[in-house]
C-alpha positions as CSV (number, residue, x, y, z in Angstrom):
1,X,-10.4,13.3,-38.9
2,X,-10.8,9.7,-39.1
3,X,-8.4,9.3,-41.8
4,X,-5.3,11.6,-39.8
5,X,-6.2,9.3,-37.0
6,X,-5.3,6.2,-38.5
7,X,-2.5,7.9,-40.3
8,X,-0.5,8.2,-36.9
9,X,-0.5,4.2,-36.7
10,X,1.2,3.3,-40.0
11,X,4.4,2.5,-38.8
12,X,5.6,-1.1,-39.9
13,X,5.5,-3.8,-36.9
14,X,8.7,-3.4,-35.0
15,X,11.1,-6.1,-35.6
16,X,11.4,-6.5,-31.9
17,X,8.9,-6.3,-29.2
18,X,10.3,-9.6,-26.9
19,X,13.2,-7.8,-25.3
20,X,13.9,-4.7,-23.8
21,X,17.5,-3.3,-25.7
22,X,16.9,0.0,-23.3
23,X,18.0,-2.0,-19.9
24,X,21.2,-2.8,-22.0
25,X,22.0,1.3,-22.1
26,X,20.9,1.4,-18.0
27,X,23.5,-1.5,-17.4
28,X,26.1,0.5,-19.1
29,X,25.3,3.9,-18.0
30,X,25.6,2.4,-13.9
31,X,29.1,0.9,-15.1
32,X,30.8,4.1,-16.2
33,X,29.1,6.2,-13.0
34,X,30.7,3.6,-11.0
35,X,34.0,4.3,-12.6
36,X,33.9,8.3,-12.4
37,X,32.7,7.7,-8.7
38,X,35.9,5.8,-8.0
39,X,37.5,9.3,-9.3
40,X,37.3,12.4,-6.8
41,X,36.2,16.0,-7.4
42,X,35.9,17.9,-11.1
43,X,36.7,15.6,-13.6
44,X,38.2,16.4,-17.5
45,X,37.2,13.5,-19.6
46,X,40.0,13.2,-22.4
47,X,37.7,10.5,-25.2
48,X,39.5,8.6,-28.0
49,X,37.1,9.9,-30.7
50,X,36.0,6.7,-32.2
51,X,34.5,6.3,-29.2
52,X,32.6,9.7,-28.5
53,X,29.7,9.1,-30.4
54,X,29.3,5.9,-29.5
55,X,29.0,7.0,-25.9
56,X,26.6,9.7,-26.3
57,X,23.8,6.6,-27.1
58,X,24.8,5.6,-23.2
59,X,24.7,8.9,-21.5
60,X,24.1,12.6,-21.6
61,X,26.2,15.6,-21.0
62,X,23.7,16.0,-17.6
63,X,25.0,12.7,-16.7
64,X,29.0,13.7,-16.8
65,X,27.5,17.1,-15.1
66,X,26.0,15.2,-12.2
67,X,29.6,13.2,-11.7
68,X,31.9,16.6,-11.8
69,X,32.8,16.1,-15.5
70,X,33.8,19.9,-16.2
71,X,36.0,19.2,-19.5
72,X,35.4,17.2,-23.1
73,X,38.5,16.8,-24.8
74,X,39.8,14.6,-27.8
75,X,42.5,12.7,-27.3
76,X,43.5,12.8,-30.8
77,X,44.9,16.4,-29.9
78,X,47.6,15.0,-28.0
79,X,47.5,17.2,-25.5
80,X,46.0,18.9,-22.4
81,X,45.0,22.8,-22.3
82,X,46.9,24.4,-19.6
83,X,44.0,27.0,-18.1
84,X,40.9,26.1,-16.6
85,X,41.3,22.3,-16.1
86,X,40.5,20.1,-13.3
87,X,43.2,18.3,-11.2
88,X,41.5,15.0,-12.2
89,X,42.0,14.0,-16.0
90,X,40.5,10.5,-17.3
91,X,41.8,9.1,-20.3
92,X,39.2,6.8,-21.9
93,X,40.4,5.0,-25.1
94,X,40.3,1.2,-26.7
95,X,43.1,-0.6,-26.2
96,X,45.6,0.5,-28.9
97,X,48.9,1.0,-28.7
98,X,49.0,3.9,-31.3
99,X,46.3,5.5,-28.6
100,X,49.2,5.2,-25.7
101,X,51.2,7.0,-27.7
102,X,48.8,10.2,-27.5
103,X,48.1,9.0,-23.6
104,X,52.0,9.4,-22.4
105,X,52.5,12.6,-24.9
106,X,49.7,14.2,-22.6
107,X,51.1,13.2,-19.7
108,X,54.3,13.8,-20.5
109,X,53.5,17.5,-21.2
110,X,51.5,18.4,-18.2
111,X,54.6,16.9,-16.1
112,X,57.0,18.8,-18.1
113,X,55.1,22.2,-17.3
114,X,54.9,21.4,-13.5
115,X,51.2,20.6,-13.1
116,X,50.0,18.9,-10.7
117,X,47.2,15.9,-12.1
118,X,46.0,12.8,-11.0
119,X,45.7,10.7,-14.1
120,X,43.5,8.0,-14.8
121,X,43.1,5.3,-17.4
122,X,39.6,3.4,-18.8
123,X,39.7,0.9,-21.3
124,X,37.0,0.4,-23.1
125,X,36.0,-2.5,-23.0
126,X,38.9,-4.5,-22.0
127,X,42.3,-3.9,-20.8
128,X,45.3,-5.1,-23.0
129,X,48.7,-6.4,-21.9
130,X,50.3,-5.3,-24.8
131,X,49.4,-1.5,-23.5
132,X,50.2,-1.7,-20.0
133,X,52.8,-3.3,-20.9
134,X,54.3,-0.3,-23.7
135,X,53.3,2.3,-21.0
136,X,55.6,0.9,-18.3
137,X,58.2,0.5,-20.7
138,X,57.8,4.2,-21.1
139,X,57.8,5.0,-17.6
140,X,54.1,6.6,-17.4
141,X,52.7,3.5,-16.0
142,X,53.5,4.9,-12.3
143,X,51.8,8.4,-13.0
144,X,48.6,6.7,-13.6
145,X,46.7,6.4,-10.2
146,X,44.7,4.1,-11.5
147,X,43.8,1.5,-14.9
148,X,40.4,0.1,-15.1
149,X,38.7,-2.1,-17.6
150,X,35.0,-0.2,-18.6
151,X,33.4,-3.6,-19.6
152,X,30.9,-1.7,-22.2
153,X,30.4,-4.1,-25.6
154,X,27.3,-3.7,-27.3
155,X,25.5,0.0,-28.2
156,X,22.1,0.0,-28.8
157,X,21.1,1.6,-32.0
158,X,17.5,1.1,-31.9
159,X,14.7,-1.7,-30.6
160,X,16.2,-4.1,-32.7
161,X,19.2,-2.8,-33.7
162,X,23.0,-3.1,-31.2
163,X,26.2,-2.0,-32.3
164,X,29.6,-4.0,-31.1
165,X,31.5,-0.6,-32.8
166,X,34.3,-2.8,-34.0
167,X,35.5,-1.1,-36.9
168,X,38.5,-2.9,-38.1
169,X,36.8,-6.6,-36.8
170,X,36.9,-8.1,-40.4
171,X,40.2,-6.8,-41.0
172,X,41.7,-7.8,-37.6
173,X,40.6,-11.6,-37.8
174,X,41.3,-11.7,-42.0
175,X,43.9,-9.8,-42.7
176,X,45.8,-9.4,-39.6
177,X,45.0,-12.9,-38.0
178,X,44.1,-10.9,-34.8
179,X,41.4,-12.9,-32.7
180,X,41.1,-10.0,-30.0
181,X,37.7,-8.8,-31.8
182,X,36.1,-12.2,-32.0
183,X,36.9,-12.2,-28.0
184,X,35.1,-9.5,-27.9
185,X,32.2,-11.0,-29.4
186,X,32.1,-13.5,-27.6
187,X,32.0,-11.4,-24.5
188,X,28.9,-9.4,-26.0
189,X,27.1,-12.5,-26.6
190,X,27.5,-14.6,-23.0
191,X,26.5,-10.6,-21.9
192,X,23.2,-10.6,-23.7
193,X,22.5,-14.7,-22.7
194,X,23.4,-13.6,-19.0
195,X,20.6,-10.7,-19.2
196,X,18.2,-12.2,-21.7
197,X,18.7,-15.7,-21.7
198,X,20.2,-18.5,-23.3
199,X,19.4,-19.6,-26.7
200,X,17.9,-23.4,-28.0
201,X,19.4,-23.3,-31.3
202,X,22.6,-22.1,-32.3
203,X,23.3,-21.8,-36.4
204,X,26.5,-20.3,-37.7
205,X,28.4,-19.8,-41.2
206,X,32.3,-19.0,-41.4
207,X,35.4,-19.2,-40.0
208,X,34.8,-16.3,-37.5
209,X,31.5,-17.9,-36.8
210,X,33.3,-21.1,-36.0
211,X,36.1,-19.4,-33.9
212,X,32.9,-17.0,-31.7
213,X,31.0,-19.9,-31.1
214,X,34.0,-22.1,-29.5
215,X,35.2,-18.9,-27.8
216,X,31.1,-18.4,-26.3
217,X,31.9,-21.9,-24.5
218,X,35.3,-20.9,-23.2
219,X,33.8,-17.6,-21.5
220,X,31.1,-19.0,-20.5
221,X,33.1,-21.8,-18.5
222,X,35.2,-18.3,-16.9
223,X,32.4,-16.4,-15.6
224,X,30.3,-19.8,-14.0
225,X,26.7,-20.8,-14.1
226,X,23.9,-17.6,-14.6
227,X,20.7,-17.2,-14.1
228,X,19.5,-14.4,-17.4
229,X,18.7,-10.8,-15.0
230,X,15.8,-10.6,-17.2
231,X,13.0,-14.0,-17.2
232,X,10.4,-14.5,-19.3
233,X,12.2,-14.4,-22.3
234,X,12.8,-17.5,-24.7
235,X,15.6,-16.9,-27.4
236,X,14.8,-19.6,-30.1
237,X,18.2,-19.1,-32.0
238,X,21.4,-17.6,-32.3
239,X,22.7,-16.9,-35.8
240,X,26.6,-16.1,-36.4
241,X,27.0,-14.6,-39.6
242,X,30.5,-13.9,-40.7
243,X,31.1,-11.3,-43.2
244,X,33.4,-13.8,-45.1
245,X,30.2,-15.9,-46.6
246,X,28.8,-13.1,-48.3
247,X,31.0,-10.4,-49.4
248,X,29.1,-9.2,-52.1
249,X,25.9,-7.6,-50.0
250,X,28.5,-4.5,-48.6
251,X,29.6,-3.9,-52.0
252,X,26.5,-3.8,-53.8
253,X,24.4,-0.1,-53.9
254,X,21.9,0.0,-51.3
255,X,18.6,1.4,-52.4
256,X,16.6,1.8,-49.4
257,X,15.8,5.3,-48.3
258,X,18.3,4.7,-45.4
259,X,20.5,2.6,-47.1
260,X,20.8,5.8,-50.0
261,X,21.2,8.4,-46.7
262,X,24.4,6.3,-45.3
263,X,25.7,6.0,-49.0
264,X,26.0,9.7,-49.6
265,X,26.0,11.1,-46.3
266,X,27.1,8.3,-43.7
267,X,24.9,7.6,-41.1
268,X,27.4,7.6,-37.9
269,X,25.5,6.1,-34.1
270,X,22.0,7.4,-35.7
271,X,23.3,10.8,-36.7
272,X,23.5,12.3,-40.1
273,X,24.7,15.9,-41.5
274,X,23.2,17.3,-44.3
275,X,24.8,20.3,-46.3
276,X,23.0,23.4,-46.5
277,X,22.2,23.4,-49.3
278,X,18.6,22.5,-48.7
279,X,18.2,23.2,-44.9
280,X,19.8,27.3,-44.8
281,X,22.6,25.4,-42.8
282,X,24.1,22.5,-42.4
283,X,21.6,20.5,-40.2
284,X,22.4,17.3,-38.1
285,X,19.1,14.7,-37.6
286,X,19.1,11.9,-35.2
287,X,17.3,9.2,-37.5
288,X,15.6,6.3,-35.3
289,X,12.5,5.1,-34.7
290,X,11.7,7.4,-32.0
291,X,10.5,9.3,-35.3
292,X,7.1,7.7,-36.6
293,X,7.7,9.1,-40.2
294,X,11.0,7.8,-40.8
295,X,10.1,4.2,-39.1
296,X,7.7,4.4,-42.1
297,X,10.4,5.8,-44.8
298,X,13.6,3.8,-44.0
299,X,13.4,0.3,-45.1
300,X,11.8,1.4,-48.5
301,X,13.1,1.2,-51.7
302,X,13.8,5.0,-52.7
303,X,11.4,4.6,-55.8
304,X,8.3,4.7,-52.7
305,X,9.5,7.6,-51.0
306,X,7.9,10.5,-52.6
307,X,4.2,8.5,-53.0
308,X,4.3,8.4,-49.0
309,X,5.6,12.6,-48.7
310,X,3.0,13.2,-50.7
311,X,-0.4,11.2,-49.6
312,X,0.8,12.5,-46.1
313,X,1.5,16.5,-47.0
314,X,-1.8,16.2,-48.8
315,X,-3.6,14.3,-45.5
316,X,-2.2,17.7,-43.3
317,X,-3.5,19.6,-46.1
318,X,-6.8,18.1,-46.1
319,X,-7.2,18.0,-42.5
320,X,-6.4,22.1,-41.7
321,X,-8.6,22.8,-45.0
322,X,-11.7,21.3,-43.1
323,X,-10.8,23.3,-40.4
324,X,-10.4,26.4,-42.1
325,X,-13.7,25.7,-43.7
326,X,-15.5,24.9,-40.1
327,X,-16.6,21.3,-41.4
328,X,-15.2,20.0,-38.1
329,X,-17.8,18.6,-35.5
330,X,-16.8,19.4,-32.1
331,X,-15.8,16.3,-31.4
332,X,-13.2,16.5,-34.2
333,X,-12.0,19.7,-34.1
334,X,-11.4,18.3,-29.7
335,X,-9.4,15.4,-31.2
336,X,-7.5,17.8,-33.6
337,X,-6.2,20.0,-30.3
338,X,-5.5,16.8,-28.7
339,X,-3.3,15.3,-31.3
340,X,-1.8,19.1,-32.7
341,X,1.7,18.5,-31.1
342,X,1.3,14.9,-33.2
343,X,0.5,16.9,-36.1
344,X,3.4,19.4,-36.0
345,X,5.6,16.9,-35.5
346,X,4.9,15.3,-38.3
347,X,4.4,18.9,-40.8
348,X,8.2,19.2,-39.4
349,X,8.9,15.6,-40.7
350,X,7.6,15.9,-43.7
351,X,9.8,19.0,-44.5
352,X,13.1,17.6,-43.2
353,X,12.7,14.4,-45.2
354,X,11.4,16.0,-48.3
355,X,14.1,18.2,-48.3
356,X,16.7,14.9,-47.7
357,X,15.0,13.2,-50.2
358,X,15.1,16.4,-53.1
359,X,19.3,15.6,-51.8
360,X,19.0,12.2,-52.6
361,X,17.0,12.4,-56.0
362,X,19.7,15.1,-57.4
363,X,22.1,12.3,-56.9
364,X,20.9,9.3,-58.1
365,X,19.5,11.1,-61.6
366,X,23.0,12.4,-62.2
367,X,25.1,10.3,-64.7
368,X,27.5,9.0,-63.0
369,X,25.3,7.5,-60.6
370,X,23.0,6.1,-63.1
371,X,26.1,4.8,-65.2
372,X,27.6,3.0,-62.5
373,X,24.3,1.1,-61.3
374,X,23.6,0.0,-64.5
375,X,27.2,-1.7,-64.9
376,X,26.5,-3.4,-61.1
377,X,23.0,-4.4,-62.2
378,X,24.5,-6.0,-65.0
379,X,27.3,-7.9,-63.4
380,X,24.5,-9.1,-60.5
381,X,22.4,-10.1,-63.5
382,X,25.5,-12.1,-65.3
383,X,25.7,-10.5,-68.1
384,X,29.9,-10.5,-69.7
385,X,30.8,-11.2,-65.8
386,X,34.3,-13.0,-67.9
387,X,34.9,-10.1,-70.0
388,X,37.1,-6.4,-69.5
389,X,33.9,-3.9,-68.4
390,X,34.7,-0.7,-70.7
391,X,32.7,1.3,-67.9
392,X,35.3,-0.1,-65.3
393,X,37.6,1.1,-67.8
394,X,35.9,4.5,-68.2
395,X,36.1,5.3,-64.2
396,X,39.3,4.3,-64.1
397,X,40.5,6.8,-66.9
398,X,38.5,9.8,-65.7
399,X,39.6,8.9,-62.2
400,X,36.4,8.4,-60.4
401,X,36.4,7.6,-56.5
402,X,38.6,4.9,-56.0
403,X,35.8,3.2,-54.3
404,X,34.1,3.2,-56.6
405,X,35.9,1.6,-59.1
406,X,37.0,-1.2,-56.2
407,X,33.5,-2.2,-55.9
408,X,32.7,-2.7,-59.3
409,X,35.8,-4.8,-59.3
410,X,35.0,-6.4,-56.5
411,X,31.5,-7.1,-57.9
412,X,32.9,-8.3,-61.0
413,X,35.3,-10.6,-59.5
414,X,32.3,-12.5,-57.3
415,X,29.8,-12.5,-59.5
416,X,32.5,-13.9,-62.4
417,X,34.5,-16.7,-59.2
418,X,37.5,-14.8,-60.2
419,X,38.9,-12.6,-63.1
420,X,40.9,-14.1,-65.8
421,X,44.7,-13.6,-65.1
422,X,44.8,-10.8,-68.2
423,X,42.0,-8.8,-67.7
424,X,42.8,-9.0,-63.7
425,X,46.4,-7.8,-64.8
426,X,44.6,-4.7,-67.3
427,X,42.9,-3.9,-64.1
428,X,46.0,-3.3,-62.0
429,X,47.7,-1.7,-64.4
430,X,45.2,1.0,-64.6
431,X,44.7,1.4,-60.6
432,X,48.3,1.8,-61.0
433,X,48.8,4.1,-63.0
434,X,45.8,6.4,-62.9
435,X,45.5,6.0,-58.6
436,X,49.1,5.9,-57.6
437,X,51.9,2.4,-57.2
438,X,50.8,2.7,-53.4
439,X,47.9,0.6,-54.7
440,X,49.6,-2.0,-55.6
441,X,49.6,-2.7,-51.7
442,X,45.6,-2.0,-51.7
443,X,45.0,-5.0,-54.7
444,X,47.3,-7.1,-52.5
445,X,45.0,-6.9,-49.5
446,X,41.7,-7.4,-52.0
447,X,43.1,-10.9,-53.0
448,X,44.4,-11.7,-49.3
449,X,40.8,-10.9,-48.3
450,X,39.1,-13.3,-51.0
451,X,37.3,-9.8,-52.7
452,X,39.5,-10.1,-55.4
453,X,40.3,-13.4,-57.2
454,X,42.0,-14.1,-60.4
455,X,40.5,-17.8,-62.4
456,X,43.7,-19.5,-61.5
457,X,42.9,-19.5,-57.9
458,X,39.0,-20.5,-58.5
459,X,39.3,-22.3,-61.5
460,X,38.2,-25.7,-59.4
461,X,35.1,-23.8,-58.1
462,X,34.0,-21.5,-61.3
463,X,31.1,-19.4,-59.8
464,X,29.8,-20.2,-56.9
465,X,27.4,-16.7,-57.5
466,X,25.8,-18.1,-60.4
467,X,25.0,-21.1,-58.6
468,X,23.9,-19.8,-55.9
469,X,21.8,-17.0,-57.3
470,X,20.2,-19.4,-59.3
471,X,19.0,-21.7,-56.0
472,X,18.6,-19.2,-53.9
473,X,17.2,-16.7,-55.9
474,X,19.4,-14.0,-55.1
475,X,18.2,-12.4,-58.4
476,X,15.0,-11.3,-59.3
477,X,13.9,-8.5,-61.8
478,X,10.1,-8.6,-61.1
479,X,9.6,-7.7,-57.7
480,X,8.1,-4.3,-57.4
481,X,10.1,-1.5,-55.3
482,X,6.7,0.0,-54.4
483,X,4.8,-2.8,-53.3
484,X,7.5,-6.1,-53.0
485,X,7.0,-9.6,-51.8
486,X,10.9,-10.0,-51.5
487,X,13.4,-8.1,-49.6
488,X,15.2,-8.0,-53.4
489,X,13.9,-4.5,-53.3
490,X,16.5,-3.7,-51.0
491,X,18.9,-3.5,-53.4
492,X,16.4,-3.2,-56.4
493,X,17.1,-6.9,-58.2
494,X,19.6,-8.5,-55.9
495,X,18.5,-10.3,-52.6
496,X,21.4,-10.1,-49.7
497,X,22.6,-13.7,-49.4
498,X,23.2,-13.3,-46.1
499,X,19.6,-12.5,-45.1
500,X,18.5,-15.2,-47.9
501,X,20.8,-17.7,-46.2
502,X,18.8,-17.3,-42.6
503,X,15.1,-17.5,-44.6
504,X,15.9,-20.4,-45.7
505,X,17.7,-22.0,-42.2
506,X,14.3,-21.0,-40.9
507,X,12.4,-23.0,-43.3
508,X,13.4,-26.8,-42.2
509,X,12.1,-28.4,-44.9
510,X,13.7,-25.9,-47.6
511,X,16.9,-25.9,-45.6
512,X,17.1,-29.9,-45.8
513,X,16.8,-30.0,-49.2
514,X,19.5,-27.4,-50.3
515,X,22.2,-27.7,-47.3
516,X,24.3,-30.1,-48.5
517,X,24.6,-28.6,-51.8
518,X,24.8,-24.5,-50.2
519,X,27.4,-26.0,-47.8
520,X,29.3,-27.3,-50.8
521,X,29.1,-24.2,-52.7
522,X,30.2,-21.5,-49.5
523,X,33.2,-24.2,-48.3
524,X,32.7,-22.5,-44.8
525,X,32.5,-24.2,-41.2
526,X,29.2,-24.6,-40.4
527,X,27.7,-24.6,-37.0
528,X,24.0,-25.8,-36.3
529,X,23.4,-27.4,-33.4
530,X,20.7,-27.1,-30.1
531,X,22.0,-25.6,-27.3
532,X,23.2,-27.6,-24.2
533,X,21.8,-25.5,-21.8
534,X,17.7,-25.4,-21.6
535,X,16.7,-21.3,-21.9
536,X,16.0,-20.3,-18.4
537,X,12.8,-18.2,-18.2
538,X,8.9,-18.5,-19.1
539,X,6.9,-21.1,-18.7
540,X,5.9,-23.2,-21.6
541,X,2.8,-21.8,-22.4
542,X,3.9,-17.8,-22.4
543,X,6.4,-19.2,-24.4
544,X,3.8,-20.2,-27.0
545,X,2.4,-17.3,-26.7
546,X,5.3,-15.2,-27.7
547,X,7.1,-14.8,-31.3
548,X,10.0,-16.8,-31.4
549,X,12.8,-14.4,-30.8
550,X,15.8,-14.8,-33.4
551,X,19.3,-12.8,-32.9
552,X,21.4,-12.5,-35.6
553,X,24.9,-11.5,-34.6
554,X,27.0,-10.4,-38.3
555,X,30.6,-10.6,-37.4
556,X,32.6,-8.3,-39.8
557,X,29.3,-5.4,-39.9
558,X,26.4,-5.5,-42.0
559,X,24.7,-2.8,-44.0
560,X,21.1,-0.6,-44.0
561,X,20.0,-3.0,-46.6
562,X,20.6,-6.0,-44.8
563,X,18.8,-4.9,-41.6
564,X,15.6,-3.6,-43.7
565,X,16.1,-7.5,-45.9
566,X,15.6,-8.7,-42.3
567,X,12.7,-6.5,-41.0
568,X,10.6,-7.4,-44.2
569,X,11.2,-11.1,-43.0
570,X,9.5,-10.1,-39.5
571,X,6.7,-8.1,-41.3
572,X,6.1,-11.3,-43.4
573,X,6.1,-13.3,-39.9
574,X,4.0,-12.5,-36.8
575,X,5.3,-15.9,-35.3
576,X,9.2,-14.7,-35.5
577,X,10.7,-11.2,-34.0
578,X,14.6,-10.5,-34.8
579,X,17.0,-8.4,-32.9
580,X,20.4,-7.4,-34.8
581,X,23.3,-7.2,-33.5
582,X,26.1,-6.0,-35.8
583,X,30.5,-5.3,-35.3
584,X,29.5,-2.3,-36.9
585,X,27.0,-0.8,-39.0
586,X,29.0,-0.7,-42.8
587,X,28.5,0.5,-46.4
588,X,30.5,0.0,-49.6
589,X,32.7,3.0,-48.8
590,X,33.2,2.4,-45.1
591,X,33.6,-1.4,-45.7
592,X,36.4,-1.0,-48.2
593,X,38.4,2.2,-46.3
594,X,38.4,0.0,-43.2
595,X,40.1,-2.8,-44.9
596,X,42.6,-0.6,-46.8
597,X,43.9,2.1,-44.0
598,X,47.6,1.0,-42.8
């Protein structure tokens, strides 16, 4: 019995014990009550859908029961039902003119039919000009008793894990030159210095980084001097990432256990549905660490998984065969009642994620799987990075995912700094003709983004990857996936340099002696500086006492793989803790369709 025992404490350290991410989901959960309490009797929520999910990790269906929510509707249906609705009808959507569209086609329809509504408007989380301004154009302004800003930016995912659930923020500031989600980042930060505190350091790479950390200042100068809600907690640094420094890390094939669930199956606020194929029906699992077993499974490389199913199916096993067998003392067989709901939650665990990862295995041993992370591993590795890939080729013939094929390309590109003008020209030619001449428009964005580059634009650079990989080891072909001493295994050989960029800012004497020349190599803004305002909270010697609490805020998203990089850092360190906050929580596929939808 021992041996179950210590079994049910196996879970890795948590990244984050220093702040509590839970009063976050308490602030936001009083701010939309106090909205719907502004609203009188039974109430019809109409949700843009982007934002549904999202807002299940605030509040439960109890919750809008106990405020007279009657009604769930989409607002992507673009219209209202006309039995058994409430007089009161919310609209609650981001601020989007294509969503004010839908909003007056609603209205407009229940007015047409003689209903009698009062309409009401919640933007989430701040109100736009541009759409108040469209809707009184349009005339609907004045049917609307009422348009209020529901100030909700950050989602927790997890303990150490908050979503911003800005989509389209890499796109908006790169592509579209729209600064409206870096506001928005800003506004999530001051929020978490105004509850948690304020940090010492502040270190930022990029553009975006730059832009956040000058917009911080400019809010913070709005809302006045705060004292944080919460004391006792010291914040040593604030990193700002921005996507832009490391572009490769979304495109690469994440090999974690949760990194491989999000690539097939897309993990979407902590949710994931699985086909039926192994489960009698499609099934739907909430995956977070208020599930011991998966804490344990997620952040390893998928070669580990089925050693741990099996030493804990055979520990069950073991334990109900003493049972059975009446080798139990009393005192055992007393412990054995006492912890039984423990164990059938985990004999249920260990047949939901055997079953996911029998799905998993079937599609990483087929060929084309195989195929195509052999050609990455190749390109990380630098091998004919200059020269046409035939396998690129191959996909593109057969017509394999467009995704696919992009990331390879994009991989290639990186790894190479930047095709040569023929082989980049073969390329589009074959996207062309095997994908459709709409995708002429979908290269175009690539290069405007800096994914794709052709030599002539980087001839003055060459590869910055190959330099980089070689100082910063971003490449390594000897760290074991069962047992590593490098977050590598993430990806199997290739370390994200985004995560490899923060170990070595947190390593003073490393970071003095390659900064000038990583600076250099990135040609990025840089921001590292101590913060002008002393953190408020704890005394000196409970600060001592405690880890020293890092946030790292990736503007643009960051993947599975990059959060596990980061949680082997903490295990590796009792003296640092790290809390993530992310625009969005991103994989190859998800990266790439955001950037490419009109």
């Amino acid at each position: 019995m021992s041996s179950f025992g210590a079994s049910m404490e196996t879970s890795p350290r948590p990244m984050n014990t220093v702040v509590d991410v839970a009063i976050l989901q308490k602030l936001a959960h009083k701010d939309i009550v106090a909205l719907l309490q502004k609203c009188q009797g039974d109430k019809a929520l109409v949700w843009d859908r982007a934002l549904a999910n999202p807002m299940n990790l605030i509040l439960k269906h109890s919750d809008l029961k106990e405020q007279g929510v009657v009604r769930m509707l989409s607002l992507e249906q673009g219209q209202i039902p006309s039995t058994d609705m409430p007089e009161t009808i919310i609209f609650i959507c981001r601020p989007l003119v294509h969503l004010m569209k839908l909003v007056e086609s609603a209205i407009r329809k229940e007015e047409s039919a003689r209903r009698r509504k009062r309409f009401h408007l919640f933007f989430l989380p701040r109100s736009s000009t541009l759409c108040v301004k469209w809707l009184e154009d349009q005339g609907v302004i004045s049917s609307l008793q009422s348009v209020e800003e529901l100030p909700i930016f950050l989602f927790p995912l997890d303990k150490d894990v908050i979503s911003m659930e800005q989509e389209y923020a890499f796109k908006d500031f790169k592509l579209d030159v729209d600064p409206t989600g870096l506001y928005h980042v800003a506004k999530a930060i001051v929020y978490l210095q105004k509850t948690y505190g304020v940090p010492s350091r502040v270190f930022g790479l990029g553009h975006a980084a730059k832009q956040v950390h000058e917009l911080i200042h400019s809010v913070k100068l709005e809302s006045g001097a705060f004292k944080p809600q919460v004391s006792g907690t010291t914040i040593d640094c604030l990193f700002l990432i921005d996507r832009e420094v490391d572009l490769l890390s979304p495109v690469v094939t994440q090999l974690t256990y949760e990194g491989l669930i999000d690539e097939f199956y897309g993990i979407n606020n902590n949710q994931v549905k699985f086909p039926e194929e192994k489960f009698g029906e499609a099934k739907t699992m909430l995956l977070n660490s208020t599930e011991n077993l998966y804490v344990e499974l997620r952040d390893k490389n998928f070669s580990a998984i089925g050693g741990v199913l099996r030493s804990k199916t055979a520990e069950i096993q073991e334990i109900f065969r003493q049972k059975e067998r009446g080798e139990m003392t009393m005192g055992e067989m007393k412990r054995l009642v006492q912890q039984l709901p423990a164990v059938n939650a985990l004999k249920q665990s260990l047949s939901d994620h055997t079953s996911v990862a029998e799905l998993i295995k079937a599609k990483t041993e087929t060929e084309e799987f195989l195929s195509s992370l052999e050609c990455e591993q190749e390109l990380l590795s630098g091998i004919d990075t200059e020269k046409l890939n035939t396998h690129i080729e191959y996909l593109c013939g057969k017509k394999a995912p467009l995704n696919t094929v992009l990331r390879l390309l994009v991989i290639q590109s990186i790894t190479s700094g930047g095709l040569k003008v023929k082989i980049m020209q073969h390329y589009e030619r074959l996207l062309i003709q095997n994908y459709g001449f709409e995708h002429f428009l979908t290269i175009q964005k690539l290069y405007q983004l800096g994914l794709l580059r052709s030599q002539s634009s980087a001839q003055a650079t060459g590869s910055r990857y190959s330099v980089l990989k070689r100082a910063l080891q971003l490449f390594r072909n000897d760290v074991s996936e069962i047992k590593p001493d490098d977050f590598t295994y993430v990806h199997s050989i290739y370390a994200p340099l985004s995560i490899r960029l923060i170990q070595h800012r947190l390593r003073p004497p490393l970071w003095a002696t390659l900064k000038d020349s990583i600076q250099t190599l990135l040609q990025k803004p840089v921001i590292d500086e101590e913060s002008e305002i002393p953190p408020i909270g704890g005394n000196l010697s409970s600060a001592k006492r405690q880890p020293k609490f890092i946030i790292v805020v990736f503007i643009g998203g960051c993947t599975f793989a990059e959060i596990s990089a980061l949680r082997f850092l903490a295990q590796q360190d009792d003296e640092r803790e790290f809390l993530v906050v992310t625009s969005k929580i991103i994989n190859g596929n998800s990266f790439l369709n955001s950037l490419l939808e009109p």
